[in-house]
C-alpha positions as CSV (number, residue, x, y, z in Angstrom):
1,X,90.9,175.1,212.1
2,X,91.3,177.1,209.1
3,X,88.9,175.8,206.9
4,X,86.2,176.1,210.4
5,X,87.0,179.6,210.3
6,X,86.0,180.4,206.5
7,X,83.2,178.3,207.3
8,X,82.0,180.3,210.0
9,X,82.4,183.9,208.6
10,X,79.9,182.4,205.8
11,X,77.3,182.6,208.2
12,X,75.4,185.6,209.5
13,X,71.9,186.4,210.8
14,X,69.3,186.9,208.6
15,X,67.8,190.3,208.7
16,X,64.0,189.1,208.7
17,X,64.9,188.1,212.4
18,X,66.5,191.5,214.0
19,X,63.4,192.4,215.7
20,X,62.3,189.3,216.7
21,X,65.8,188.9,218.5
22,X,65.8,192.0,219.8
23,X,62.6,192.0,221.8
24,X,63.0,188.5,223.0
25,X,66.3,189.6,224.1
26,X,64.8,192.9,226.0
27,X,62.0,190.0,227.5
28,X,64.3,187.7,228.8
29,X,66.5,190.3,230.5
30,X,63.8,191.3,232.2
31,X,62.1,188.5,232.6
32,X,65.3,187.5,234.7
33,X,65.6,190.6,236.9
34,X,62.1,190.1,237.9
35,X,62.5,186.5,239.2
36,X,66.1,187.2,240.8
37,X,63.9,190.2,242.7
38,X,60.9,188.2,243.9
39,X,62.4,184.7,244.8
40,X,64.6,184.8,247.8
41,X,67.0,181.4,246.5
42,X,68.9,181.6,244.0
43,X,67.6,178.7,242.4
44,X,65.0,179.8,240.1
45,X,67.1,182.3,238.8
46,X,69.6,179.9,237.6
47,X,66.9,177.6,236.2
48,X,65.6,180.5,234.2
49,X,69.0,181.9,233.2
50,X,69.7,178.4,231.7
51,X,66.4,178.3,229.9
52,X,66.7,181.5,228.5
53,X,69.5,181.0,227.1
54,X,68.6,177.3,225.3
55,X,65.5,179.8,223.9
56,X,67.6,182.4,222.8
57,X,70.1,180.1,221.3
58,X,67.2,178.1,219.0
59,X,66.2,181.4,218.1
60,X,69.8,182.5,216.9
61,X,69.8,178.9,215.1
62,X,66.5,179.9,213.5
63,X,67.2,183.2,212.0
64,X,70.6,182.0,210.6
65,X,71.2,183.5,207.1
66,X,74.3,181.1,205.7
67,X,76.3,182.8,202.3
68,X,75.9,179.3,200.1
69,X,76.8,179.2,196.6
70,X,75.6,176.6,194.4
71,X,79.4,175.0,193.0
72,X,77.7,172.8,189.8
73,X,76.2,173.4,187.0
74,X,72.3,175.1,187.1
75,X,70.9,174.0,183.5
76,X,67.8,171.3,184.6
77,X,68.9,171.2,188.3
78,X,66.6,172.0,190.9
79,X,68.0,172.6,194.2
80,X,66.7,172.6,197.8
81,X,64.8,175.6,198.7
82,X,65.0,175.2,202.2
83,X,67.1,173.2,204.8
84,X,65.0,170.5,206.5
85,X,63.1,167.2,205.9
86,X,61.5,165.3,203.1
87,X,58.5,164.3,203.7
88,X,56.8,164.0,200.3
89,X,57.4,162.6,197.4
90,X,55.1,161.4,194.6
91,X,52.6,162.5,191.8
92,X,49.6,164.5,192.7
93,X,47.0,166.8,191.2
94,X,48.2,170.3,191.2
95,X,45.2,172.5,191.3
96,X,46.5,176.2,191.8
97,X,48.2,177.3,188.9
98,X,48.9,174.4,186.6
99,X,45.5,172.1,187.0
100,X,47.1,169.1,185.9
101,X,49.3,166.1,187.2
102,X,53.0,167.4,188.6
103,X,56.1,165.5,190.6
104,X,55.5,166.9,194.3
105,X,58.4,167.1,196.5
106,X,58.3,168.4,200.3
107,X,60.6,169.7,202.5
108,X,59.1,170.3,206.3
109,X,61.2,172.9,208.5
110,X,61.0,172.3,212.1
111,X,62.1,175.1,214.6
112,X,65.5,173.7,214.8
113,X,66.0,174.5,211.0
114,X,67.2,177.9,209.2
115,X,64.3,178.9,208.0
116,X,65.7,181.1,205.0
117,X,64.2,179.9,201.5
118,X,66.5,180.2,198.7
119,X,65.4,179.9,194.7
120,X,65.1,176.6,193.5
121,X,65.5,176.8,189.8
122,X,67.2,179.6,187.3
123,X,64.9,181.8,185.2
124,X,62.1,184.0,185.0
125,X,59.5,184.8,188.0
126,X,56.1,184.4,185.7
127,X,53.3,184.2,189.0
128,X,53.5,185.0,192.8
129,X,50.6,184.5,194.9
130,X,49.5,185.1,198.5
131,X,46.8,182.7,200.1
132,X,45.3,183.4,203.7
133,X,44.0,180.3,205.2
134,X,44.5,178.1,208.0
135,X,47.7,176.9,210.1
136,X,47.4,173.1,210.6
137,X,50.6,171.7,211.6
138,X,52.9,172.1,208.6
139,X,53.5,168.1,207.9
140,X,50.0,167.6,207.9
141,X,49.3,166.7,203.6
142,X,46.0,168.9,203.8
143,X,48.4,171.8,204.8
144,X,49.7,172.2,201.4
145,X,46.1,173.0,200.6
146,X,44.5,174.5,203.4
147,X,47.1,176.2,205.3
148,X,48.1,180.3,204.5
149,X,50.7,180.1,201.9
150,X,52.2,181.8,198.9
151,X,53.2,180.3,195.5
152,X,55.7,181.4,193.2
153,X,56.3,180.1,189.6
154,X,59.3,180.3,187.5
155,X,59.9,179.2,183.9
156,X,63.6,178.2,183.7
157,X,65.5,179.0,180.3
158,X,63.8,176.3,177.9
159,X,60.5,177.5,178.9
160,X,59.8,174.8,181.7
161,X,57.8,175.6,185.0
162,X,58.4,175.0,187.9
163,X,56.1,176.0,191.1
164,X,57.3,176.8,194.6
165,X,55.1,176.9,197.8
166,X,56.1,178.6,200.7
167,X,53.1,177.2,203.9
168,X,53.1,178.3,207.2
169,X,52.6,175.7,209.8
170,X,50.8,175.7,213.5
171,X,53.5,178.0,214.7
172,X,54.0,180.1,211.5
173,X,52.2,183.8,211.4
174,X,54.4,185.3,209.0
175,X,55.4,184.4,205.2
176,X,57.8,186.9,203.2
177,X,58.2,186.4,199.3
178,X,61.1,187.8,197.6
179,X,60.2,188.1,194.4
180,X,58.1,189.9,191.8
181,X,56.7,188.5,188.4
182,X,58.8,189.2,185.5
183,X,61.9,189.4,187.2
184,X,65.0,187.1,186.3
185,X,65.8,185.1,189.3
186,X,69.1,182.7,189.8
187,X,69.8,179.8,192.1
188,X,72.0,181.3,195.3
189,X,69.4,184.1,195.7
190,X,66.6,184.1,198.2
191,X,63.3,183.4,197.5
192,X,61.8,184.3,201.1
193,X,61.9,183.6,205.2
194,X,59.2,181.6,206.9
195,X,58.6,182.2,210.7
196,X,58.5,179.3,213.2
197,X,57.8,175.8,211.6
198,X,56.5,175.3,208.1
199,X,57.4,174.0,204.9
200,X,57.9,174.6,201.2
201,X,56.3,172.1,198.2
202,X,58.1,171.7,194.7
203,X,55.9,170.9,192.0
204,X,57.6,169.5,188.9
205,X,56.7,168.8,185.5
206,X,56.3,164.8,185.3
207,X,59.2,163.1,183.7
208,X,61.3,164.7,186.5
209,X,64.0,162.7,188.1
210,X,63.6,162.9,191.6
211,X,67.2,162.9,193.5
212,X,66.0,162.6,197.2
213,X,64.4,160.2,199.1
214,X,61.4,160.2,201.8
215,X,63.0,161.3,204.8
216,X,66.2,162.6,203.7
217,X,67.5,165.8,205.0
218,X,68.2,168.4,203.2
219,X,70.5,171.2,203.1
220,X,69.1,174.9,201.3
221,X,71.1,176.2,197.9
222,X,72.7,172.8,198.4
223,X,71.4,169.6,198.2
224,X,70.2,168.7,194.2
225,X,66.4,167.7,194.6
226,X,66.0,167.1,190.7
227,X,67.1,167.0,187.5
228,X,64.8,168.5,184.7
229,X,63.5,166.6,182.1
């Protein structure tokens, strides 16, 4: 029970949700008032109390903020920037920033996911970028592309670059971006907050060993996705 405890006073709510919580909180209040007041049974009232509170509860998932710390050695790891899915994996053309063939690896968020992004990599912030665009669903592999999204691109300590992608999905409106170029930046620190299903792209140099497989979940500031060549 202990160790539950120290568990759970690691995890708080991140602050890019306070006003998002807030309101919904004000909107369901009401929203429940207003159908106890019209409906003479009691019944839709308890329908919509349940509901509303399954809602508020995914949203109080969603805008978790967990304290992680990274326990292993940082030099040629890359970690998961995001808790989720993978569901990419392979070589591709890398047309942005680096115009030439990188390792891609994918991890989609769904609205069940903390949707905190944490850095990947420790080093130096050399390029951030902001891309309006479109908001196909975020698993789609023209979303990487097409969809609004914002890149970031750090050069680790022996000078290799790595790229990070935050994309908003079909649900997403809102991408925040931590960083600025030429800062130092350090595995354990936050690289952004992505609102309502989207996903975050890794693109490596090749010779990269890939630690993760096609489907396997992942856990943010956690789970290793690489190891540098």
């Amino acid at each position: 029970m202990g160790k539950r405890l120290r568990k759970l006073k690691k995890i708080r709510l991140h602050h890019e949700g306070k006003a998002t919580l807030l309101w919904s909180a004000i909107s369901l209040v009401v929203l429940n008032f207003a159908i106890l007041h019209i409906f003479d049974s009691r019944l839709p009232f308890d329908i919509c109390i349940a509901v509303s509170a399954v809602i508020y509860a995914i949203l109080l998932n969603f805008f978790q903020c967990p304290i992680r710390t990274f326990e292993n050695d940082t030099d040629g790891i890359v970690v998961a920037p995001a808790d989720g899915k993978v569901v990419v994996v392979e070589e591709t053309e890398e047309n942005e920033y680096f115009h030439d063939r990188r390792v891609m690896v994918s991890i989609f968020m769904s609205l069940f996911n903390v949707h905190a992004n944490w850095i990947p990599v420790d080093g130096t912030v050399k390029h951030v970028n902001h891309f309006d665009g479109n908001f196909h669903r975020a698993w789609l592999p023209k979303a990487s592309d097409e969809n609004e999204h914002s890149l970031v691109v750090i050069e680790t300590p022996d000078g290799t670059e790595i790229l990070a992608r935050q994309v908003a999905g079909a649900m997403a409106r809102r991408i925040v971006t931590y960083p600025s170029e030429g800062e130092d930046c350090y595995i354990d620190e936050h690289l952004g907050f992505i609102k309502f299903g989207s996903r975050v792209d890794l693109y490596l140099p090749l010779g990269t060993e890939v630690c993760v497989q096609l489907g396997q979940k992942t856990v943010g500031n956690e789970t290793i996705i690489a190891k540098l060549p």
